[in-house]
C-alpha positions in Angstrom: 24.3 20.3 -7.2 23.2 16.7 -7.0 24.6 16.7 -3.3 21.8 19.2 -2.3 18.9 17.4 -3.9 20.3 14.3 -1.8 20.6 15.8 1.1 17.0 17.9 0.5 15.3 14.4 0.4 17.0 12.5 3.4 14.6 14.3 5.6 11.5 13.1 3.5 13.3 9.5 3.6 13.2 9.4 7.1 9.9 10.8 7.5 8.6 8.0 5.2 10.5 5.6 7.7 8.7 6.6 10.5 5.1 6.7 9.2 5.4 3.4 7.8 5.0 1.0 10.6 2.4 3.7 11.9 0.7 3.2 8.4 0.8 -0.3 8.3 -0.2 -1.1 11.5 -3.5 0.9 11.4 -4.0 -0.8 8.0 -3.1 -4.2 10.1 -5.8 -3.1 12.5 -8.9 -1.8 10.1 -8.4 -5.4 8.0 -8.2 -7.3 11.6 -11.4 -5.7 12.6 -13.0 -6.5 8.4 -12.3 -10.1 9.2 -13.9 -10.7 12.6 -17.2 -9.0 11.6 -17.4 -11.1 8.6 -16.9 -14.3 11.4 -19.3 -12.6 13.5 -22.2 -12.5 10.3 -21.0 -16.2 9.4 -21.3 -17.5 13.0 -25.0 -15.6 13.5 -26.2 -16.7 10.0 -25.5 -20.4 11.6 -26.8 -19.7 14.7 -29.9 -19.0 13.0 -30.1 -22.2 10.4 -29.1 -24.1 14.0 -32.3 -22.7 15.9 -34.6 -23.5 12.7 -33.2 -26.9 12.8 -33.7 -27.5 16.6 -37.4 -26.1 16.5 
């Protein structure tokens, strides 16, 4: 009886196996593209202060 339980889940195990480098790498991608606009608001907020000054 445990056999079948085993062998019922191997399919979801390898299922898991597959989706997880899918999962993480849109993860990877979504916090990648987080980062770079919070850079992009940091750089123009300084861009800013920098044209004050120089006026």
């Amino acid at each position: 009886m445990s056999n079948d339980i085993f062998f019922s889940i191997i399919p979801l195990l390898t299922l898991l196996i597959y989706l997880a480098p899918v999962v993480f790498i849109i993860w990877f991608l979504l916090r990648f593209l987080k980062i770079q606009t919070e850079k992009n608001e940091i750089l123009r907020s300084i861009d800013k202060k920098l044209n004050k000054l120089g006026n």
